[in-house]
C-alpha positions as CSV (number, residue, x, y, z in Angstrom):
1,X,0.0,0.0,0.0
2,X,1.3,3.2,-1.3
3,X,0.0,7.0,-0.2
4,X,0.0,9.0,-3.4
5,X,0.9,12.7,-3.6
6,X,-3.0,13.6,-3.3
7,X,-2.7,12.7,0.1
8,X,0.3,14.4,1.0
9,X,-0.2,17.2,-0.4
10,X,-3.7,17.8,0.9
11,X,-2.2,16.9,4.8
12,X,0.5,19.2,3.8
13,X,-1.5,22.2,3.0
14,X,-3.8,22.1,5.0
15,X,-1.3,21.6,7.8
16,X,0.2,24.7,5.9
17,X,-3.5,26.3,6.0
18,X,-3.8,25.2,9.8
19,X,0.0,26.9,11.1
20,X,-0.7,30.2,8.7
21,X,-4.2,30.6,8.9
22,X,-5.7,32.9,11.9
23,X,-8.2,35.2,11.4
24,X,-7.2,36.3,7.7
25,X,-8.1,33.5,5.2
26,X,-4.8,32.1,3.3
27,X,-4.5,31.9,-0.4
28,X,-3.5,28.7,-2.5
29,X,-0.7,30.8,-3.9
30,X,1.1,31.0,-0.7
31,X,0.7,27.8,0.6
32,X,1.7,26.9,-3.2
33,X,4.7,28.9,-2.8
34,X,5.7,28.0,0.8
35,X,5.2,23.8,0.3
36,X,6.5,23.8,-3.5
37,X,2.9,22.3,-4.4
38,X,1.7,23.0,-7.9
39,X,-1.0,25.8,-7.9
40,X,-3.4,23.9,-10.0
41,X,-3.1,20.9,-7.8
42,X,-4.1,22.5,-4.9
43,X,-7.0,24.2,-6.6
44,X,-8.2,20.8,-7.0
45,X,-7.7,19.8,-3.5
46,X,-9.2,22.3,-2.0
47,X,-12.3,22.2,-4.1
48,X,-12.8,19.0,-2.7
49,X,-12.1,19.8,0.5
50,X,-14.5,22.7,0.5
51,X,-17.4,20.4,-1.0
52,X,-16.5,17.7,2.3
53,X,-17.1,21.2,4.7
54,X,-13.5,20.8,5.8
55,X,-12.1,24.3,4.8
56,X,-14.2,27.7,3.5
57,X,-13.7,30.2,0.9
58,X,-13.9,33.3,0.7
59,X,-14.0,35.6,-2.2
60,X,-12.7,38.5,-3.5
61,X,-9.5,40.6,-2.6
62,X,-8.2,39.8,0.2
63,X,-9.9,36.2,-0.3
64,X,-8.2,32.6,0.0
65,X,-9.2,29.9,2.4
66,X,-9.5,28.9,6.0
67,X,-10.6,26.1,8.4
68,X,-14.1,25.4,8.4
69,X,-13.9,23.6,11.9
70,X,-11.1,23.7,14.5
71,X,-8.3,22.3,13.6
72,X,-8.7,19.7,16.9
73,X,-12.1,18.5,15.5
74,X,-10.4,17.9,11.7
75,X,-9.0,14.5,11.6
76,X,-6.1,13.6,8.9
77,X,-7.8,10.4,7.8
78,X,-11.2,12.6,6.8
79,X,-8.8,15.2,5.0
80,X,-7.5,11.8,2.9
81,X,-10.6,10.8,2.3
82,X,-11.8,13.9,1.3
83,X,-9.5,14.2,-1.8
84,X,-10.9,10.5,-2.8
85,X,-7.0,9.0,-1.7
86,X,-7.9,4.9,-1.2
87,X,-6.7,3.7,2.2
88,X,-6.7,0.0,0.9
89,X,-3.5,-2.5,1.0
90,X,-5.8,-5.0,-0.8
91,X,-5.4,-5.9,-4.3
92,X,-8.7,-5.8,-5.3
93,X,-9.9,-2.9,-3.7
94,X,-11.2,-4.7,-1.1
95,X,-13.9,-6.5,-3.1
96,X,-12.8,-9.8,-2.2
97,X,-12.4,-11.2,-5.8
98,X,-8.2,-11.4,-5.6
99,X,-7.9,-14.7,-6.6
100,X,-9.9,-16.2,-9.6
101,X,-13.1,-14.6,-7.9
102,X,-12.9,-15.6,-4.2
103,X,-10.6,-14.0,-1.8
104,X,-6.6,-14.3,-1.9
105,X,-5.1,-16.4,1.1
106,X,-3.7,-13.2,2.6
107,X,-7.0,-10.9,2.0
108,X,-8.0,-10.3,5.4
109,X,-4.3,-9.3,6.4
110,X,-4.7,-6.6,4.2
111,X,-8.3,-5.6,5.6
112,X,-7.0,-5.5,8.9
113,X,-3.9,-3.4,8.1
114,X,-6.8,-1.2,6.0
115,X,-8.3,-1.0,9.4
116,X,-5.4,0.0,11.5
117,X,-4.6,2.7,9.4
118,X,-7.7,4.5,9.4
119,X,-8.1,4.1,12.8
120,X,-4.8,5.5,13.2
121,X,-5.0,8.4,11.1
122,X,-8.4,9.2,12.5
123,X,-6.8,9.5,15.8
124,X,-4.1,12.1,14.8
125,X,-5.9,15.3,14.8
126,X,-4.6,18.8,12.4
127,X,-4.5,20.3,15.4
128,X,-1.9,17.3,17.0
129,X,0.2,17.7,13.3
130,X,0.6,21.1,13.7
131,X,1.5,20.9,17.9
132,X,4.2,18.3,16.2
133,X,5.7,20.7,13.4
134,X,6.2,23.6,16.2
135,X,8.1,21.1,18.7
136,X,10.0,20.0,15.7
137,X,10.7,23.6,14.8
138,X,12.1,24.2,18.4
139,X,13.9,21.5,19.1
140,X,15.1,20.4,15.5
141,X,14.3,17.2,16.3
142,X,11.3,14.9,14.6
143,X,9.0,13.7,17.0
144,X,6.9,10.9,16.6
145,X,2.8,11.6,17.2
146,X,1.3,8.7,19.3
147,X,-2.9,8.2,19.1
148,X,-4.6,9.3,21.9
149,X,-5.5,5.7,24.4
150,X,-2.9,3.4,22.7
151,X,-3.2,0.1,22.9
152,X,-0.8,-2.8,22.0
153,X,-1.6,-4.5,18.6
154,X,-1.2,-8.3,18.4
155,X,-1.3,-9.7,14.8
156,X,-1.8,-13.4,14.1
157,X,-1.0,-15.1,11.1
């Protein structure tokens, strides 16, 4: 399972969008300028990111974009999501057909690590990314962002 620039780029901007956002919205040119993210890319992020409610628009000069929630109550997996990015290890999109129509040997390995990873990215919050990036920023060192009631994960094969 591969993430694909669409999702990057979307939890980069809008982590971008997030740290340089207040109470004056942010244009896509900036965050274009400051991430090195294509301009027309981003315009079609964010247009699907404003149809899912998870950033707003405003128009005119003086216009870009901001949050539409908090940045705590915006989750990265529903930012993927939003930009259509499949969170799917299986190979057959998680129909079940992998192998002559019935289900590969290995298929529900590949649900369950499908599971685990939205459930982790669902518990990483903007807010928690952008918390991260200013330690980082302090310190120079990377940090690593740990889910909120972690549990240990057994897998049996």
């Amino acid at each position: 399972m591969r993430l694909t620039t669409k999702g990057r780029f979307a939890v980069t901007a809008m982590a971008d969008l997030a740290m340089c956002g207040g109470t004056n919205p942010v244009t896509m040119a900036a965050i274009s300028e400051r991430r090195k993210i294509s301009l027309s890319y981003l315009e079609q992020l964010f247009g699907r990111l404003r149809r899912r409610k998870i950033v707003k628009s405003v128009r005119g000069p003086g216009g870009g974009y901001h949050l539409a929630r908090p940045a705590d109550k915006i989750t990265i997996a529903e930012i993927i999501v939003a930009v259509d990015e499949p969170l799917d290890a299986t190979g057959c999109g998680g129909k079940g057909n992998c192998f002559d129509d019935r289900q590969c040997l290995t298929h529900e390995l590949w649900v369950g690590l499908n599971e685990c990873i939205y459930d982790y990215l669902s518990s990483i919050t903007l807010q928690q990314l952008v918390n991260s990036q200013a330690k980082i920023g302090s310190s120079g060192a990377p940090i690593k962002i740990s889910k909120k009631n972690a549990k240990p994960m057994v897998i049996a094969v």
